[in-house]
C-alpha positions in Angstrom: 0.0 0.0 0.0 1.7 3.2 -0.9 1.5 6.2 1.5 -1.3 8.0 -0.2 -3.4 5.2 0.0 -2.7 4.7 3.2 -3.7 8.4 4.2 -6.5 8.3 2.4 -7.6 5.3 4.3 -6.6 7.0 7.9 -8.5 10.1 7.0 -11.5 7.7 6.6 -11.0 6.2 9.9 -10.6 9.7 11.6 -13.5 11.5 9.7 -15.9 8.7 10.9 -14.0 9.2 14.6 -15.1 12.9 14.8 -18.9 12.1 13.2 -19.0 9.9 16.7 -17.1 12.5 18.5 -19.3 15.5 17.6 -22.7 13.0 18.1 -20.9 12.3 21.7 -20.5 16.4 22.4 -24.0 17.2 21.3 -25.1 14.7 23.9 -22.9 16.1 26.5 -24.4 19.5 25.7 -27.7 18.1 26.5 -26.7 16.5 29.4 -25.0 19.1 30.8 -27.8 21.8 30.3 -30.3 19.4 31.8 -27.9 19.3 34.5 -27.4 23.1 35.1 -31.3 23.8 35.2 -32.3 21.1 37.4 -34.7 19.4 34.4 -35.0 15.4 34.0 -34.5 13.4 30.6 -38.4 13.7 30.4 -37.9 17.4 30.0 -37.4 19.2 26.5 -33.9 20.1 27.2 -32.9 20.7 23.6 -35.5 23.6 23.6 -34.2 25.3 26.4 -30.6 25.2 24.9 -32.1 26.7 21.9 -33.8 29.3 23.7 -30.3 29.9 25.7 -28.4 29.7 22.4 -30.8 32.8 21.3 -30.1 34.7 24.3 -26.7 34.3 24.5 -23.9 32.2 22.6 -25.6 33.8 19.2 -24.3 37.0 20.7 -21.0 35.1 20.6 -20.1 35.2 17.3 -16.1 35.0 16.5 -14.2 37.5 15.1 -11.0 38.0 14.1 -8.4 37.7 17.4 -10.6 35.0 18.6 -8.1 32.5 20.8 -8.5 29.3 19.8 -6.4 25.4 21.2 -7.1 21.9 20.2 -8.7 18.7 22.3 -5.0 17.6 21.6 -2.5 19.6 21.8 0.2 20.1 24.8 3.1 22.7 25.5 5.1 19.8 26.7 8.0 18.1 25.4 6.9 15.4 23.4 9.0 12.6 22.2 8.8 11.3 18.3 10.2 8.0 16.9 12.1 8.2 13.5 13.6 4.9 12.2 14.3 4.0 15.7 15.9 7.0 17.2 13.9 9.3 19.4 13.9 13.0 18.8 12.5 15.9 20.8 9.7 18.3 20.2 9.5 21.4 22.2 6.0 23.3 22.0 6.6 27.5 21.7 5.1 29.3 24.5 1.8 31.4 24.4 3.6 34.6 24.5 0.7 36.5 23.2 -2.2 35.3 25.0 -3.3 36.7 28.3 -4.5 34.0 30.5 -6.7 36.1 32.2 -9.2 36.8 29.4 -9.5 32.5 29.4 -11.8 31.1 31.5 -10.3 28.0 33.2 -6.7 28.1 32.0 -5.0 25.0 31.3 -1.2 25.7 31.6 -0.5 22.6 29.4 -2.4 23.8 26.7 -1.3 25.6 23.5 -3.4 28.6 22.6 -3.5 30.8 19.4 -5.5 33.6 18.0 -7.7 32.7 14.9 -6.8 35.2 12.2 -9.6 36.9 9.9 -8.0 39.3 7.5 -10.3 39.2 4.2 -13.6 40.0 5.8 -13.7 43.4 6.8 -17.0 44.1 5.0 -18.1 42.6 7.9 -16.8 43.3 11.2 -17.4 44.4 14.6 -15.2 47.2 16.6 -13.0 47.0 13.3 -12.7 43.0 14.0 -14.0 40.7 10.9 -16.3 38.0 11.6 -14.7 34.7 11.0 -17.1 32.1 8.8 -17.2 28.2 8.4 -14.6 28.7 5.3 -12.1 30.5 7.8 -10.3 27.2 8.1 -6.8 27.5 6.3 -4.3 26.4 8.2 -1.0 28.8 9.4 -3.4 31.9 7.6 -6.8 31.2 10.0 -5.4 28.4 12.2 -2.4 28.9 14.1 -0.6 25.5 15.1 -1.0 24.2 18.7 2.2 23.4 20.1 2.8 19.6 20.5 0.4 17.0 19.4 -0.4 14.2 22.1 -0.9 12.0 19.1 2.6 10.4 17.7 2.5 10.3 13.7 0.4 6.9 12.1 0.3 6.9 8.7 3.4 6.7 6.1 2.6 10.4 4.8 2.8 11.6 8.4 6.2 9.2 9.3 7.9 10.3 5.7 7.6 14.1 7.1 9.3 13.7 10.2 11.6 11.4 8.5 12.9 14.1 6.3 13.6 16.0 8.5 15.6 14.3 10.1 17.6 12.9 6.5 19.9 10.5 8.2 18.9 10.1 11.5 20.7 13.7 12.5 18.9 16.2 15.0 17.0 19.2 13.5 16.9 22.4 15.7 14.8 24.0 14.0 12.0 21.5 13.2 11.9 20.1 16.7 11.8 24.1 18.1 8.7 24.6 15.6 6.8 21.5 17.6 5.0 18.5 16.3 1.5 20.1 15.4 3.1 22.1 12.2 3.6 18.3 10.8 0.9 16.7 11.8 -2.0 19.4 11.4 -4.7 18.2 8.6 -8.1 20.3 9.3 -11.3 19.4 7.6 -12.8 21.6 5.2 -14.6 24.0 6.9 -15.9 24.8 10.4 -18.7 22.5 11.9 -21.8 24.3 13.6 -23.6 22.5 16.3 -26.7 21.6 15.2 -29.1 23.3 17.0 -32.2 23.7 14.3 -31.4 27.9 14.5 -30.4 30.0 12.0 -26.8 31.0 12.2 -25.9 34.5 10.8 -24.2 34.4 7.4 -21.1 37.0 6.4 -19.8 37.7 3.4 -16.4 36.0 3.1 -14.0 37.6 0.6 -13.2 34.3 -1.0 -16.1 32.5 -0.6 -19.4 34.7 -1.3 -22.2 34.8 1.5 -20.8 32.1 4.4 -22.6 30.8 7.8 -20.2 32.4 11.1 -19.0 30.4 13.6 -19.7 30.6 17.4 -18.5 29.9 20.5 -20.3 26.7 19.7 -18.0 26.0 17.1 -16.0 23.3 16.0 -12.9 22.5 13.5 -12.0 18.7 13.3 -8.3 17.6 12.6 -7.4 14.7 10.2 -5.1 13.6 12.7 -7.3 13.4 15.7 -8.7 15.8 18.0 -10.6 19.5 17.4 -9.9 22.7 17.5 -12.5 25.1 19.4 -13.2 28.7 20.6 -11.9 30.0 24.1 -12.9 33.1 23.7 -15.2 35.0 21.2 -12.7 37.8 20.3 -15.2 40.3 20.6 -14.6 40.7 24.0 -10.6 39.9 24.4 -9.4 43.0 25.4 -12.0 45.0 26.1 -13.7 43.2 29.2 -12.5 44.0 32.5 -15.0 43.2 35.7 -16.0 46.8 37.0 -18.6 45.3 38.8 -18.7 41.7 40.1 -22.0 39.2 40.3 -21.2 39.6 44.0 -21.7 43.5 44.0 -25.2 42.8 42.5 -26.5 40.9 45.1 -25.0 42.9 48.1 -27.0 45.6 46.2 -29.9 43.2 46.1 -29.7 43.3 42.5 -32.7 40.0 41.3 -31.7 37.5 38.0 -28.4 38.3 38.4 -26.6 35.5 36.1 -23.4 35.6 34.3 -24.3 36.1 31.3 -26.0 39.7 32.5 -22.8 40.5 34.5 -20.7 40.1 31.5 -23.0 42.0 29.6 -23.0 44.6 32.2 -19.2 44.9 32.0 -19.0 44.8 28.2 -21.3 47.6 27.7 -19.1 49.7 31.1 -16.3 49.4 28.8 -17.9 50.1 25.4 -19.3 53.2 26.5 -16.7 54.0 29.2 -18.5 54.3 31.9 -15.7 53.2 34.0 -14.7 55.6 37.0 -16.6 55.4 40.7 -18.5 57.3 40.2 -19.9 57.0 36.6 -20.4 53.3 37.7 -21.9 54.3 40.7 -25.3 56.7 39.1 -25.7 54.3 36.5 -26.6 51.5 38.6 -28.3 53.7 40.7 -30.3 54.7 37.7 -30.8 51.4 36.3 -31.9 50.4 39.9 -35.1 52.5 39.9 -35.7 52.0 36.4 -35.9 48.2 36.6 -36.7 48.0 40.2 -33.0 46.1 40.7 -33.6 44.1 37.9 -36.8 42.8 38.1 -38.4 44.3 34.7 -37.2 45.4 31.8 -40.3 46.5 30.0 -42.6 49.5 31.0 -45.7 48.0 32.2 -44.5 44.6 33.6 -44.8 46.2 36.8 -48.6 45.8 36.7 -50.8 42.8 37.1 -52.9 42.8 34.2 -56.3 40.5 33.3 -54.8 40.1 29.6 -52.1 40.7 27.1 -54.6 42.8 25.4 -55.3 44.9 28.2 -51.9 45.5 28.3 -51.8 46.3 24.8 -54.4 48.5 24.8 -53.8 50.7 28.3 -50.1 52.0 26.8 -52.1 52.2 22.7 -55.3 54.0 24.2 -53.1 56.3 27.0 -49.6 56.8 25.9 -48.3 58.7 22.6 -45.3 56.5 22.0 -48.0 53.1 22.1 -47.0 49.9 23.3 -44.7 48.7 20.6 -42.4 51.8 21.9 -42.9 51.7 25.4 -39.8 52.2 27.9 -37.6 48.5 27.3 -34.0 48.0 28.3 -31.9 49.0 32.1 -32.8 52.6 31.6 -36.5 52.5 29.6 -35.6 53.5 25.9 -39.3 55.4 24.7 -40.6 56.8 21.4 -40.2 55.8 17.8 -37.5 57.8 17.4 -34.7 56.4 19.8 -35.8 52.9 18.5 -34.9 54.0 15.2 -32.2 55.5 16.4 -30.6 53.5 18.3 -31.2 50.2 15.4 -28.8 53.1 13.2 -26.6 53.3 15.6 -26.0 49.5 16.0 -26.1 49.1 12.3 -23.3 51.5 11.9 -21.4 50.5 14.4 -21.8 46.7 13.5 -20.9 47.0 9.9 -17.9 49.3 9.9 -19.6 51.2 6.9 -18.5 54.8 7.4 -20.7 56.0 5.2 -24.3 55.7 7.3 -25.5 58.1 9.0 -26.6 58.4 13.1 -27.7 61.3 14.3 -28.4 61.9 18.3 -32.0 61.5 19.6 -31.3 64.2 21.8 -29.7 67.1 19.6 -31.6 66.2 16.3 -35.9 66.1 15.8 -36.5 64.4 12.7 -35.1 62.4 9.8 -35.0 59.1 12.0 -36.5 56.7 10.2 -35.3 57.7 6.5 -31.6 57.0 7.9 -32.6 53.9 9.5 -33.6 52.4 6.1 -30.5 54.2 4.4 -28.8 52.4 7.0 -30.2 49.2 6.4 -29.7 49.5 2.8 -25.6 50.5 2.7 -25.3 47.2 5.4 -27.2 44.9 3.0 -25.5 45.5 0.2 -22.3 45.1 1.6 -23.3 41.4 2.8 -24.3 41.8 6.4 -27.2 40.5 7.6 -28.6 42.8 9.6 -32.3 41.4 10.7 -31.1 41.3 14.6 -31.3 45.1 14.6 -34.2 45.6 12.0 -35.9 44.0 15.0 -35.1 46.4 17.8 -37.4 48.4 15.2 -40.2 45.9 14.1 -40.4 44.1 17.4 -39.7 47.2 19.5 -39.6 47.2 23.2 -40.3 43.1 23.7 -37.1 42.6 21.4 -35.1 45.1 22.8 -35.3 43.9 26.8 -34.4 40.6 25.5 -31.6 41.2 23.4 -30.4 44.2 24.5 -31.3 45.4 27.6 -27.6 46.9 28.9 -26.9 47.9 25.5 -30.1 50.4 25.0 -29.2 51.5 29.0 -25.2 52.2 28.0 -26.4 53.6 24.5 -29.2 55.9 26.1 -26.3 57.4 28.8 -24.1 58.0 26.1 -26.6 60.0 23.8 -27.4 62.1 26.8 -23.7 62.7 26.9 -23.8 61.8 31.6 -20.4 60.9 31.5 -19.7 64.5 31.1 -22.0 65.2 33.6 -21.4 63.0 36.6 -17.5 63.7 36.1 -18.3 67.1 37.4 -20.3 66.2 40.4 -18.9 65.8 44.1 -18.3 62.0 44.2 -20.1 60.5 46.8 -22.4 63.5 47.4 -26.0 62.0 47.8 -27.5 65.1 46.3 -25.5 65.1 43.2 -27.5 62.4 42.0 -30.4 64.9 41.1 -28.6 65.9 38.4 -28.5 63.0 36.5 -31.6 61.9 36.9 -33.1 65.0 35.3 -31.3 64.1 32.2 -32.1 59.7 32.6 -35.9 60.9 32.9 -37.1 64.1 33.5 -40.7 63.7 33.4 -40.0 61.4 36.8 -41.9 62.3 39.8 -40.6 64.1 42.8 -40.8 60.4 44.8 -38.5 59.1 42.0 -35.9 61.0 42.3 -36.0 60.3 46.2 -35.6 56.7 45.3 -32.7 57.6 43.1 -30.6 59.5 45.3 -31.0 56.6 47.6 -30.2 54.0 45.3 -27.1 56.1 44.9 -26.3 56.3 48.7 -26.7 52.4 48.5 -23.9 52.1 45.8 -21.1 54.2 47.6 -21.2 51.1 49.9 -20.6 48.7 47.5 -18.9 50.1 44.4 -15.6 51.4 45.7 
């Protein structure tokens, strides 16, 4: 049997390996998340996971600086077998990977950034999103150190054996590690399959192209796979300004970690990152959600239907109850829907070109650069339909799927970073001021409950 034969016969044997392997992860998934909520095999515990995938992984899509390692890989020496003689390979540190953005370090693992460069019609904070075709090993795929599993077939023994011709050592080649021989990825990235629709890119190279998540997965010929760490979206920007801890001293309710780390992301986005900027927005959010405990005007009230509901904010309200207040600090009115679904869309797609205007320093002309918007994004290839919704769906949508982001969004039109950096930090008082510009139709007894809300942080946030 020559040597591609022989390949071609282990890359059978491995291909079916992973099919068992990725049937064996799904199950785990299932198990797990059964598991976490408490629910029995007799429960539907795939549609929970896709309602959590909703929620939350499909925020997590990966982007370009995305740290990746393999099920196989090591940083430690590992020891390969040419004709007989043993030869060293050494596994090159991960000099340029923090371990404090990983959850659960492994110091014997290799990690490696997944590189995007091709797909910047696409991108997020200047990052492009990485799709199922981003799969090109030493461009996309960085190599992983050592590989725990020694070379099989003759293709993989014939490489190593050249280099070392003669049974001599090789420096170089053993200082590179045994992963740069041995790596042989499958053709594209593998979504976990779910039954929901995964957003599609525009890849350079390879036209309109599913993205890959956190869920992700990228099988090796050679045994193992190669999955996400971290999303890249969130690398160097998150920091923990305020912990899940905080929250419940502050007797914060649904307090998971998925909201904390959307808490933090949008601190940082919108740099609300001192004291004492920290400090009034919670405070504001506090009254505005009661602690957490709604996220859409109304929910508040114990009502005989949904149509009652519907109809008190249709018949008695001017912004009707598609545009009712939704999000940590209530977002209101037509208007800041539309533009705040602009803003996202520009920010999301990079495209210089559309056009946001403030809520607060402009009247009119929303909704005709919303659809320009929309328009310039979906002709470069993005698929935009998450934030069409913020528009469509309106204030339901919006306390779902972007409840801190409408809050951080909302303090940063009103421009109350500027503001609250020239109050007297921990002066009760001070928090007046702010609260005039979060909602100044609020009655006097709100902005009571505000200022102490405020008191309550300086105790906590320090």
């Amino acid at each position: 049997m020559d040597f591609k034969t022989d390949r071609v016969f282990m890359d059978m044997a491995q291909g079916v390996k992973n099919a068992v392997t990725k049937v064996r992860l799904k199950s785990q998934l299932v198990e797990d998340t059964a598991e976490r909520y408490g629910l029995s095999i007799n429960d539907n515990v795939e549609e929970l996971m896709r309602e959590c995938y909703k929620k939350e992984l499909s925020k997590e899509y990966l982007v370009h600086g995305a740290i990746l390692t393999c099920t196989n890989c090591t940083n430690k020496d590992v020891t390969v077998c040419v004709d007989g003689k043993n030869f060293v390979y050494h596994a090159k540190k991960n000099c340029d990977i923090r371990a404090e953005y990983i959850n659960e370090y492994d110091e014997q693992k290799v990690y490696g950034k997944l590189e995007v460069e091709e797909n910047f019609d696409a991108s997020v904070e200047g990052r492009a999103y990485a799709t199922t075709q981003d799969c090109v090993v030493n461009k996309n795929i960085p190599y992983f150190g050592n590989c725990l599993s020694n070379p099989y077939s003759i293709e993989e023994k014939l490489v190593f054996r050249n280099n070392h011709l003669e049974g001599k050592e090789n420096k170089s080649a053993c200082a590179e590690g045994s992963c740069k021989y041995l790596m042989k990825l499958n053709e594209g990235w593998e979504n976990y399959d779910i039954d929901v629709d995964f957003l599609s890119f525009v890849d350079d190279e390879c036209g309109r192209v599913s993205g890959i998540t956190m869920t992700s997965m990228l099988f090796c010929r050679h045994g193992g796979f190669i999955y996400p760490v971290t999303s890249g979206q969130r690398i160097e920007e998150i920091v923990q300004y305020v912990t899940a801890e905080q929250l419940n001293d502050l007797q914060w309710v649904n307090v998971t970690p998925w909201m904390v780390a959307e808490l933090n992301r949008v601190l940082c986005k919108y740099d609300i990152t001192t004291t004492e900027r920290i400090r009034h927005f919670l405070a504001q959010c506090m009254k505005e959600t009661n602690k957490g405990s709604w996220l859409r005007e109304g929910e508040y009230k114990q009502w005989n239907s949904q149509q009652e509901y519907e109809d008190y904010f249709n018949n008695n309200t001017k912004y009707k109850y598609l545009y009712r207040g939704a999000g940590y600090i209530q977002m209101t009115w037509d208007y800041s829907y539309l533009a705040f679904a602009t803003y996202m869309i520009k920010q999301e797609s990079g495209i210089s070109e559309i056009v946001w205007k403030s809520p607060a320093n402009e009247a009119e002309g929303f909704e005709e650069r919303y659809k320009i918007a929309v328009e310039k994004a979906e002709a470069a290839g993005m698929n935009v339909d998450s934030f069409k919704k913020i528009v469509s769906e309106g204030a339901d949508y919006v306390a779902e799927e972007f409840a801190w982001e409408a809050a951080g969004y909302d303090w940063y039109v009103k421009g109350l970073n500027s503001i609250v950096d020239g109050l007297v930090p921990g002066k009760k008082g001070e928090a007046d001021a702010v609260t005039s510009v979060v909602n100044r139709y609020t009655p006097q007894d709100s902005y009571a409950d505000r200022r102490d809300y405020y008191e309550e942080t300086i105790e906590v946030i320090k």
